[in-house]
C-alpha beads as a LAMMPS data file, in Angstrom:
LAMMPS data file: protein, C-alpha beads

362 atoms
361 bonds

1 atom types
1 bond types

-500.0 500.0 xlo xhi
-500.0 500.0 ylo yhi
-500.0 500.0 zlo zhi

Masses

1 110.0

Atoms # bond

1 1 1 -411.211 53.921 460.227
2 1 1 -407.861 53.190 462.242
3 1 1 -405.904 55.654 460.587
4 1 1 -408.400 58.650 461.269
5 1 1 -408.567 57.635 465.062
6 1 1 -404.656 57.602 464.684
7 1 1 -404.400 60.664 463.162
8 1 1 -406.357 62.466 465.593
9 1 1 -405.193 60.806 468.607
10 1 1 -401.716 62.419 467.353
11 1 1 -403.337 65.396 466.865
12 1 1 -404.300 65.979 470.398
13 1 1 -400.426 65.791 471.507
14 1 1 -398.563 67.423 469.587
15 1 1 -394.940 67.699 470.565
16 1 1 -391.529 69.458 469.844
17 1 1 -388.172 68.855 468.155
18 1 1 -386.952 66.136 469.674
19 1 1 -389.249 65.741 472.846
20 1 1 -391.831 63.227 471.775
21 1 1 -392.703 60.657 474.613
22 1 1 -396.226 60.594 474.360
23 1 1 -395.835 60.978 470.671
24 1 1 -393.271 58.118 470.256
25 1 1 -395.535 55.879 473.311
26 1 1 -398.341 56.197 471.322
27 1 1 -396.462 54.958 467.770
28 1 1 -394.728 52.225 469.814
29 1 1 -397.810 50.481 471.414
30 1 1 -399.412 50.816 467.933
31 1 1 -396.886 49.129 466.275
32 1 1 -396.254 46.261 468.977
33 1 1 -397.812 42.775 467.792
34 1 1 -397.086 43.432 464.075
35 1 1 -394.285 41.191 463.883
36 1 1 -391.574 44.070 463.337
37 1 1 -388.325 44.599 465.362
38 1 1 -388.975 48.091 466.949
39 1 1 -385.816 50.062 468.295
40 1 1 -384.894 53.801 468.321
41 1 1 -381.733 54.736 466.685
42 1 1 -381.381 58.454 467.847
43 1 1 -383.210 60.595 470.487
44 1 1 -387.264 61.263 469.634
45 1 1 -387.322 58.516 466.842
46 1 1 -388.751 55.056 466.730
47 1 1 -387.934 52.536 463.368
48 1 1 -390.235 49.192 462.458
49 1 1 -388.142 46.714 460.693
50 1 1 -390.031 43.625 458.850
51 1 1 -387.741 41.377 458.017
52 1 1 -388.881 39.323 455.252
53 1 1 -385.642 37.579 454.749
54 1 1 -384.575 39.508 451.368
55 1 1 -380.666 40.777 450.965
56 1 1 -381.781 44.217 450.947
57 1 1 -384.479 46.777 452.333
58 1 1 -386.585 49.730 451.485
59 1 1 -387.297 52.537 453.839
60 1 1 -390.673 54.736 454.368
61 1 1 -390.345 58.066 456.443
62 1 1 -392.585 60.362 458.426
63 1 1 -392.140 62.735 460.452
64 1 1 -392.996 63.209 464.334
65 1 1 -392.556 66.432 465.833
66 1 1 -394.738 69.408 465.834
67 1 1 -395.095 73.157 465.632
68 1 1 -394.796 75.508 468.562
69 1 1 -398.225 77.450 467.079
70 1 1 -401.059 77.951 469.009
71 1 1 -404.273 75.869 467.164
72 1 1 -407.154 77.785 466.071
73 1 1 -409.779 74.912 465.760
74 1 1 -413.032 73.855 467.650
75 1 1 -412.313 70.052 466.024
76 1 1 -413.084 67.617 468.977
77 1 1 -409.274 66.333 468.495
78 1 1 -407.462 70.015 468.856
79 1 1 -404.036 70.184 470.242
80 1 1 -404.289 69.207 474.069
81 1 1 -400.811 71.191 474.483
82 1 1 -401.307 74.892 474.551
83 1 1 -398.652 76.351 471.829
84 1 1 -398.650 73.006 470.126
85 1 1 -399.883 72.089 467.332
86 1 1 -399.414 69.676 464.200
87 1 1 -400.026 72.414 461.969
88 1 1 -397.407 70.763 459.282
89 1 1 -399.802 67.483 458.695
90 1 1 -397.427 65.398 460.592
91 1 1 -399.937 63.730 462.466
92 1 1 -400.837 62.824 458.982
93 1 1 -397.524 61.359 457.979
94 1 1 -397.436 59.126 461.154
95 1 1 -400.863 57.562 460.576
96 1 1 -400.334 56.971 457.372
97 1 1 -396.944 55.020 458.034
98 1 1 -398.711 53.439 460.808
99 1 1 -401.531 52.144 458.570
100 1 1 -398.586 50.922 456.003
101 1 1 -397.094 49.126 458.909
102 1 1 -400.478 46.868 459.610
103 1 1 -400.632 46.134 455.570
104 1 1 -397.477 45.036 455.304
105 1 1 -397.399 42.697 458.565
106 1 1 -400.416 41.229 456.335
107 1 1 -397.886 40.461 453.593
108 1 1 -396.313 36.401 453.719
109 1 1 -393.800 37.526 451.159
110 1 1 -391.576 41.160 449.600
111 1 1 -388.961 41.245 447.383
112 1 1 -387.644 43.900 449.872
113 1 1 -387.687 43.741 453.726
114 1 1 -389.626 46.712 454.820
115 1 1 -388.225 50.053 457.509
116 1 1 -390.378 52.300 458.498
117 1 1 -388.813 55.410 460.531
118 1 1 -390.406 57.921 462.298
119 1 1 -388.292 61.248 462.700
120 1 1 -388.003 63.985 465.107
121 1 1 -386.674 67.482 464.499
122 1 1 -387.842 67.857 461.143
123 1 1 -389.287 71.073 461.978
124 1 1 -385.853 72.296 463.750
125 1 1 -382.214 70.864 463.641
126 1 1 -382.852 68.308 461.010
127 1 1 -383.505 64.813 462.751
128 1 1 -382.970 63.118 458.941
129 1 1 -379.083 64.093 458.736
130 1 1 -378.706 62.263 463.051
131 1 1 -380.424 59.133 461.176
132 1 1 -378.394 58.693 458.134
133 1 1 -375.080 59.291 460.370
134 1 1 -376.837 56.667 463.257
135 1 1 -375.629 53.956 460.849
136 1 1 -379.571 52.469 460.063
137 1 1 -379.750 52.899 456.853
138 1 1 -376.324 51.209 455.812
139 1 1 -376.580 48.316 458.769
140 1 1 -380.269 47.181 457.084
141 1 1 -378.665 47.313 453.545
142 1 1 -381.613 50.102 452.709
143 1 1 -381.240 50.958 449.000
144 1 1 -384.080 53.532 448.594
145 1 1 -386.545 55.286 451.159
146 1 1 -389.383 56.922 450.185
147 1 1 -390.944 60.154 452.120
148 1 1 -394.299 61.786 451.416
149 1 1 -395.643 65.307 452.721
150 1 1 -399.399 66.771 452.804
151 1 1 -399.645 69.762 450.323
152 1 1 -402.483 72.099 449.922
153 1 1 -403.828 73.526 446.566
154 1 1 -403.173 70.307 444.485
155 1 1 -406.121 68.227 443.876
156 1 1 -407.268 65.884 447.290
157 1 1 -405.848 62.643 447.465
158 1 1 -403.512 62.646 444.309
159 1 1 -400.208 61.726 444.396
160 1 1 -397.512 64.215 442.841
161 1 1 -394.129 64.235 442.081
162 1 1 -391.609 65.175 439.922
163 1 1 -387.896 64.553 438.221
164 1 1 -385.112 66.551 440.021
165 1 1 -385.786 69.531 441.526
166 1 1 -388.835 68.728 444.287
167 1 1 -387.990 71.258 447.270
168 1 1 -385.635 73.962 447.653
169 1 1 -382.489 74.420 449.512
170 1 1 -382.801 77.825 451.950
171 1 1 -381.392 79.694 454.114
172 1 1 -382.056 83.362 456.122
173 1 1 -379.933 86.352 455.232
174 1 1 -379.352 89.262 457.831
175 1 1 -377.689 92.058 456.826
176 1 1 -376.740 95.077 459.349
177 1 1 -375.063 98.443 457.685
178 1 1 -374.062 100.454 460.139
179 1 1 -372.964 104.282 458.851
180 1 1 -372.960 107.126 461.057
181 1 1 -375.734 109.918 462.110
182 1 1 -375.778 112.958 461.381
183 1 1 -378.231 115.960 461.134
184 1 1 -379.603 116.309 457.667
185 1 1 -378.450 119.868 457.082
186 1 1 -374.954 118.580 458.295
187 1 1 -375.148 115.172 456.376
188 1 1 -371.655 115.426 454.837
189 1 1 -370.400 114.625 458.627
190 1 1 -372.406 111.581 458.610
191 1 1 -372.272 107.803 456.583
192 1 1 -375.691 107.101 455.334
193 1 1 -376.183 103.803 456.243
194 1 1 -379.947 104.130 454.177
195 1 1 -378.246 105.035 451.141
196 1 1 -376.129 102.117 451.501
197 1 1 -378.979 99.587 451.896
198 1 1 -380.736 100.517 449.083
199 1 1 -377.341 100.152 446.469
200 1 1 -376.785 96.828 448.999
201 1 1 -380.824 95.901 447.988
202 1 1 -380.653 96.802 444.352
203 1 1 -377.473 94.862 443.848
204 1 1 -378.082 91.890 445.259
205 1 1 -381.598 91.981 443.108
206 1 1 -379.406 92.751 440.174
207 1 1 -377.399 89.273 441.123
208 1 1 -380.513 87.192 441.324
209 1 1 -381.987 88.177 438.287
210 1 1 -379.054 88.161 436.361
211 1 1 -379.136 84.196 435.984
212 1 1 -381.255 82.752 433.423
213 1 1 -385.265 82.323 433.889
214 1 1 -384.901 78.287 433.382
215 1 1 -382.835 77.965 437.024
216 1 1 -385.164 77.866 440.010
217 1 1 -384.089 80.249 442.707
218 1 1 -385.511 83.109 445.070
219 1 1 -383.370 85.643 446.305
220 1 1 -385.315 88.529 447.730
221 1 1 -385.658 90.426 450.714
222 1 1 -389.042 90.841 453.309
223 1 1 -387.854 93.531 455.207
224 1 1 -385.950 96.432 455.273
225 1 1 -385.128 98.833 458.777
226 1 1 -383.169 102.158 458.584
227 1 1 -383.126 105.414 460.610
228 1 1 -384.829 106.836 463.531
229 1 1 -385.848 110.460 462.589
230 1 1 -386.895 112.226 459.356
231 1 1 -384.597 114.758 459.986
232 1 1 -381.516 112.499 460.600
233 1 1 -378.903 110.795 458.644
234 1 1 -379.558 106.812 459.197
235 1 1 -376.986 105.187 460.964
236 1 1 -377.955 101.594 461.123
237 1 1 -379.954 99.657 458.011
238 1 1 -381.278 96.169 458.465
239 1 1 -382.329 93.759 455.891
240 1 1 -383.770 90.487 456.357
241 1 1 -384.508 87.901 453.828
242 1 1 -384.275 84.668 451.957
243 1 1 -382.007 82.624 449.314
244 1 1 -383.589 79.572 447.703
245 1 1 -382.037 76.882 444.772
246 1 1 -381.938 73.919 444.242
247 1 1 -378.649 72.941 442.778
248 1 1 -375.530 73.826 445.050
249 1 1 -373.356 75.617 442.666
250 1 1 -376.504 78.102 442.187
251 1 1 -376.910 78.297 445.802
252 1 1 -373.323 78.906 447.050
253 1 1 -372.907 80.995 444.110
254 1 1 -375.581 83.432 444.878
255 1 1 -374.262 83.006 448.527
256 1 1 -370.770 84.624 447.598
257 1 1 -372.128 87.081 445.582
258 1 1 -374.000 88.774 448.279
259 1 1 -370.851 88.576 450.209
260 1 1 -368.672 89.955 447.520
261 1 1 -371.494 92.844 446.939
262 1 1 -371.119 93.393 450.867
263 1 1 -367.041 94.428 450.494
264 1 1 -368.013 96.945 447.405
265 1 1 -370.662 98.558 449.395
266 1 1 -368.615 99.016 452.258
267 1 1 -365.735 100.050 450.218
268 1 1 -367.802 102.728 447.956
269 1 1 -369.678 104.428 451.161
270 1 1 -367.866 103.773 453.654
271 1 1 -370.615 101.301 455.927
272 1 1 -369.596 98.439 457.635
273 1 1 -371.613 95.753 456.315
274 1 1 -372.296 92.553 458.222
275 1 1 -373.676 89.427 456.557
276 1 1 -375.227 86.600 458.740
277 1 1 -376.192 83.465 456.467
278 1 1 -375.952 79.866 456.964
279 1 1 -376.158 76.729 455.339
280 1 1 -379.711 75.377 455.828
281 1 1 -381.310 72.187 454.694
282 1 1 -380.172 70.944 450.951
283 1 1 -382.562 70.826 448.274
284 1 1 -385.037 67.640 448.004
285 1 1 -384.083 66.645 444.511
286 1 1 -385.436 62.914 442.919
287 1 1 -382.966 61.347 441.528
288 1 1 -384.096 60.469 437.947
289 1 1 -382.993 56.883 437.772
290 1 1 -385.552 56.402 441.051
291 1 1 -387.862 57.974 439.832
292 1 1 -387.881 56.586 435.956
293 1 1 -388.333 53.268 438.155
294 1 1 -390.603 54.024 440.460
295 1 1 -392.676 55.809 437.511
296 1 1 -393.337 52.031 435.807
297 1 1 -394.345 50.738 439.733
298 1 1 -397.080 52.762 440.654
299 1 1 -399.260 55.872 439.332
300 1 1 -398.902 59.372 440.211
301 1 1 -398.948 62.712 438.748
302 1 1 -396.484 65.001 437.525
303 1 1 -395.541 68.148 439.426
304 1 1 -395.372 71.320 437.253
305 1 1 -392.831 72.986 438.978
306 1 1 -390.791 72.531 441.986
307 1 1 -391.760 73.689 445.389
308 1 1 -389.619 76.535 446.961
309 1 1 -390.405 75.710 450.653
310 1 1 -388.264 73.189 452.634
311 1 1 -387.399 69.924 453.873
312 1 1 -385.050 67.604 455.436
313 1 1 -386.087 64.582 453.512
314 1 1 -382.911 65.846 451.293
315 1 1 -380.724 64.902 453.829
316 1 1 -381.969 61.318 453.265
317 1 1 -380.926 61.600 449.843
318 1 1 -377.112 62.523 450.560
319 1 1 -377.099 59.320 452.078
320 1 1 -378.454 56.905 449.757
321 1 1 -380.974 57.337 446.827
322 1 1 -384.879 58.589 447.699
323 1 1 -388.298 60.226 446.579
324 1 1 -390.113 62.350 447.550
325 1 1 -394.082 63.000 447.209
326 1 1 -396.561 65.598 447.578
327 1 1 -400.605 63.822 449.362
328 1 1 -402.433 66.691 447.921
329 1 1 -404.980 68.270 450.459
330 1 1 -407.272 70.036 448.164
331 1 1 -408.114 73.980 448.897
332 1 1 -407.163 73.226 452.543
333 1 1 -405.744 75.899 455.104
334 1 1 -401.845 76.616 454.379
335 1 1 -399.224 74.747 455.809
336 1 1 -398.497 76.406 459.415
337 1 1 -401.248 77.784 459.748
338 1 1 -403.103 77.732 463.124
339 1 1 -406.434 76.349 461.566
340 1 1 -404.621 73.549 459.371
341 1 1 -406.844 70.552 458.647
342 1 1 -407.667 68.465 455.449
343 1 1 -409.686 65.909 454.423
344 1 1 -408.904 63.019 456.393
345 1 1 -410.181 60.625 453.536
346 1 1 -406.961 61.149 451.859
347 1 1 -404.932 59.568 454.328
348 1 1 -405.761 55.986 452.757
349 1 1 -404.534 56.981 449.488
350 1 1 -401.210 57.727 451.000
351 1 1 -401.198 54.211 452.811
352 1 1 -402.537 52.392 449.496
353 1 1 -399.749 54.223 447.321
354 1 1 -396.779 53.061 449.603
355 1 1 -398.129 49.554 449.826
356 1 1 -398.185 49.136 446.450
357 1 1 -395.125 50.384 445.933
358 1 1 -393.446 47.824 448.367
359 1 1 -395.019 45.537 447.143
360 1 1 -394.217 46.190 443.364
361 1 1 -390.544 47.121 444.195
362 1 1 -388.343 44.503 443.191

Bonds

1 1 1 2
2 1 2 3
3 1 3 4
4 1 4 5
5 1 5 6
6 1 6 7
7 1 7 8
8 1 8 9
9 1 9 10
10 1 10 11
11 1 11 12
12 1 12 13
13 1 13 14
14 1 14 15
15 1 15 16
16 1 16 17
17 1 17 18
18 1 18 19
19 1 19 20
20 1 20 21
21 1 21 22
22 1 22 23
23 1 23 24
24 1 24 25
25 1 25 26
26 1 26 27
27 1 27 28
28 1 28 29
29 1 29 30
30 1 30 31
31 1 31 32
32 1 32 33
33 1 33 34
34 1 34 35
35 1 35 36
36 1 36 37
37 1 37 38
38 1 38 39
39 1 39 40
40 1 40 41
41 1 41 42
42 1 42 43
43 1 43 44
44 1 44 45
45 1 45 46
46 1 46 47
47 1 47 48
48 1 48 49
49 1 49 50
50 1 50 51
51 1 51 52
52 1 52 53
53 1 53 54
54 1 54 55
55 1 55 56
56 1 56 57
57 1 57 58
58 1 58 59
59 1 59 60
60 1 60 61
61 1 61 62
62 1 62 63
63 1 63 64
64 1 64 65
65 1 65 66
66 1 66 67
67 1 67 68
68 1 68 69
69 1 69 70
70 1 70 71
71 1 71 72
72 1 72 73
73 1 73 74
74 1 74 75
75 1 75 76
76 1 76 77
77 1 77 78
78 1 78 79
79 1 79 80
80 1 80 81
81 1 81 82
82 1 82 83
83 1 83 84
84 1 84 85
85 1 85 86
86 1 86 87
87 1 87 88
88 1 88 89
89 1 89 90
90 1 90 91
91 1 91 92
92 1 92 93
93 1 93 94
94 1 94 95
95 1 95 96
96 1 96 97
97 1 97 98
98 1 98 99
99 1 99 100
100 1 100 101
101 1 101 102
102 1 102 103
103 1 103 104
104 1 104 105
105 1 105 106
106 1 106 107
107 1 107 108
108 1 108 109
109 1 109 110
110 1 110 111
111 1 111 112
112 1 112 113
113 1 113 114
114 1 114 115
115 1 115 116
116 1 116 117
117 1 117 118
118 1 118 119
119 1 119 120
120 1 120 121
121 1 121 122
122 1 122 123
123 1 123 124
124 1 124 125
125 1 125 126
126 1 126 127
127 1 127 128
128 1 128 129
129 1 129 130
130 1 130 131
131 1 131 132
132 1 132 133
133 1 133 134
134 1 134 135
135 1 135 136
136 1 136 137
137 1 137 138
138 1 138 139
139 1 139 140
140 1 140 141
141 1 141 142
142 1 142 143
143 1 143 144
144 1 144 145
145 1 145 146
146 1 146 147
147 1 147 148
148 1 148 149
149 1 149 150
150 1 150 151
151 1 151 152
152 1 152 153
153 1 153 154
154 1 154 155
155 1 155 156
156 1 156 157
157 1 157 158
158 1 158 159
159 1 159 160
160 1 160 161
161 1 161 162
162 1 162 163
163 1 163 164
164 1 164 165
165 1 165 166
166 1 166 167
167 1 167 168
168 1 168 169
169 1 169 170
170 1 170 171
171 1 171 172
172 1 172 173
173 1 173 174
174 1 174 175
175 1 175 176
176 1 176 177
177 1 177 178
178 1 178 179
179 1 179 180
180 1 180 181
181 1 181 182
182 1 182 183
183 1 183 184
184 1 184 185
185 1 185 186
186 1 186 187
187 1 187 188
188 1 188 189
189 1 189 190
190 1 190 191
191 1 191 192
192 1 192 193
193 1 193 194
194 1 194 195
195 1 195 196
196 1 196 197
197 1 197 198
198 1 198 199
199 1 199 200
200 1 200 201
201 1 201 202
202 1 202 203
203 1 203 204
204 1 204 205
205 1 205 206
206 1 206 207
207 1 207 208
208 1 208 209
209 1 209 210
210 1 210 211
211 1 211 212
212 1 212 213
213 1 213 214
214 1 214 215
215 1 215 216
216 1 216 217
217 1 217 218
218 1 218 219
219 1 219 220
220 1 220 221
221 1 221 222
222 1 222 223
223 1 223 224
224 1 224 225
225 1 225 226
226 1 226 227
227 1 227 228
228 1 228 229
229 1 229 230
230 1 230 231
231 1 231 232
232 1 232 233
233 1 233 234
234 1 234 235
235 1 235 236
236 1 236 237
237 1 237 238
238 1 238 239
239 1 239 240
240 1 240 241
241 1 241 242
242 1 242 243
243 1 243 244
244 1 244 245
245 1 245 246
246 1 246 247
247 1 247 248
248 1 248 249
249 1 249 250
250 1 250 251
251 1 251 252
252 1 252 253
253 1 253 254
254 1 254 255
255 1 255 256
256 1 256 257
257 1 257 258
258 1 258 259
259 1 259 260
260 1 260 261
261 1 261 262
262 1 262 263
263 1 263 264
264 1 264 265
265 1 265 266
266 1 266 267
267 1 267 268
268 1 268 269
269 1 269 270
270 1 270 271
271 1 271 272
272 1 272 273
273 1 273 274
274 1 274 275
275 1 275 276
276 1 276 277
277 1 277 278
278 1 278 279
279 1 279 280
280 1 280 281
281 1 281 282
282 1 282 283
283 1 283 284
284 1 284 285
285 1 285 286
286 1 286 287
287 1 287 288
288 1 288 289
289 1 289 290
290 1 290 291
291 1 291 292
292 1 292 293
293 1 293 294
294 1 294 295
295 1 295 296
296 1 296 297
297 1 297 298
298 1 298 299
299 1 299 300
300 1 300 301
301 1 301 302
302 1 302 303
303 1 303 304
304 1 304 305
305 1 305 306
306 1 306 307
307 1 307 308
308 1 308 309
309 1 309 310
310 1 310 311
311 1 311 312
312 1 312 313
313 1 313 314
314 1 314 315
315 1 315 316
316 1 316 317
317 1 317 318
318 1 318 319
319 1 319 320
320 1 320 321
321 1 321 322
322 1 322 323
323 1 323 324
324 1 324 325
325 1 325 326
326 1 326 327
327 1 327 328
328 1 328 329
329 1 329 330
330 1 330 331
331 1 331 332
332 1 332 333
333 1 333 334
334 1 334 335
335 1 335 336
336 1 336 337
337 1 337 338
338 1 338 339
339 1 339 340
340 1 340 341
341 1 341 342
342 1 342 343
343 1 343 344
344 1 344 345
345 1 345 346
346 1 346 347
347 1 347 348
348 1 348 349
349 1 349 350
350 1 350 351
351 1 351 352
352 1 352 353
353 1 353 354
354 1 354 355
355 1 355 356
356 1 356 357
357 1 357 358
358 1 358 359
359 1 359 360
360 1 360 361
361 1 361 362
């Protein structure tokens, strides 16, 4: 099939962020001859507009750009590019977009003209928020777009979605508490800077778990650093690890907290206590007037619960209305991992679900 050899042709050259020439060459000559304008809005990307005269236009998004891993993988079509690899399925998402491209040059008539837009950055700076301010999506008169990602450990080839909350908003918290050192048997002349992580630590957890069980969130830490000796008072403690909501007042809320737990800590021990956090990707949420209508268009099945990885489809969706999908891979390797593969049979369920979906969109 001619979305398998796409897929794998994209496999073998995987690129980065925004550097994609072979990437975007390969897209472009496999898009030329379908009867679509073909242009390239920001750096790394390349759109397909079919114009099929209609006053306004759905959009269908995949992303281009790889993962700086090293593939693990004796698969005839392994990453050509040593510490490259589409290890995120993206080679999957561009052949299925490319295979939705040749269907719909097929089609005489749509209630909707058709863009299809192939992103860079996804895995980096967010190539979805340079689109939305490029001016595409408002110059075609786009009123929805429509994104879809491979996901392991839901049943291969299903489509899944769900109502609201869909992917999580995130972002990295570093902490550094920096006391002083001291010898243990003279630790009043020191500022114990462990002490002061662990009543930082089992705040912060106190904050998170305050809020009710209903409200999706993660607030939790991986790692924690302090001290040098046994027989020394720590001077430095470093924690590293991860906030997750979905809705904004949750998210900046929890945010604050940690900073507000920050001044009491280093008011009660006497620590400086530094707080590095930023603002990361919103959360992928599906709007539920979308999806109530795409829900009498075309079959799917219902996500249980949101996933709290993610993704800079939402930036899409600050722009004008979209939903998002899950192309389940079966038990396939995890997402970034260097062995990632799946079923490639699957990819023609994703194709078949977005043409009938412009197709039934009216």
């Amino acid at each position: 099939m001619q979305i398998v050899a796409d897929r794998r042709q994209l496999h073998k050259i995987p690129e980065l962020d925004r550097n994609l020439p072979k990437t975007m060459a390969y897209l472009r000559q496999s898009l030329q001859g379908l009867g679509c304008q073909l242009f390239s809005p920001i750096e790394g990307s390349l759109c397909a507009y079919f114009d099929f005269g209609a006053e306004k236009t759905i959009a269908f998004r995949s992303d281009a750009d790889a993962l700086p891993i090293t593939e693990v993988s004796d698969v005839p079509y392994a990453s050509c590019h040593v510490g490259q690899m589409h290890a995120c399925g993206h080679d999957g998402h561009m052949a299925i977009a490319l295979e939705l491209a040749r269907r719909i040059s097929t089609k005489k008539t749509l209630s909707r003209n058709v863009l299809i837009v192939f992103q860079p950055a996804e895995e980096t700076t967010g190539g979805a928020k340079d689109l939305c301010e490029s001016g595409i999506f408002l110059y075609y008169n786009v009123e929805a777009i429509f994104g879809l990602h491979l996901w392991p450990g839901v049943t291969a080839g299903e489509i899944f979605s769900r109502r609201n909350e869909m992917m999580s908003r995130s972002c990295e918290v570093k902490v550094t508490i920096t006391g002083k050192s001291a010898h243990i048997a003279k630790a009043h002349e020191g500022i114990d800077a462990m002490a002061a992580g662990v009543e930082f630590y089992q705040r912060v957890r106190a904050l998170e778990q305050a809020l009710p069980k209903e409200i999706f969130r993660i607030l939790n830490f991986g790692k924690f650093q302090s001290g040098a000796v046994c027989n020394a008072i720590s001077g430095e403690t470093r924690l590293e690890g991860t906030l997750r909501a979905f809705q904004d007042e949750v998210f900046f809320s929890l945010r604050d907290g940690i900073r507000s737990i920050a001044e009491e800590v280093e008011a009660t021990t006497g620590c400086t206590v530094t707080i590095d956090m930023n603002d990361g990707y919103p959360a992928v949420m599906n709007p539920p007037a979308l999806y109530d209508k795409v829900r009498t268009l075309v079959d799917f099945q219902e996500l249980e619960a949101p996933s709290m990885i993610t993704e800079d489809f939402s930036w899409y969706q600050r722009s004008l209305p979209g939903m998002f999908f899950f192309l389940g891979t079966g038990d396939s390797p995890a997402l970034h991992a260097s062995n990632f593969d799946f079923p490639e049979e699957i990819l023609l369920e994703g194709a078949k679900f977005f043409e009938k979906l412009a197709e039934a969109y009216q």
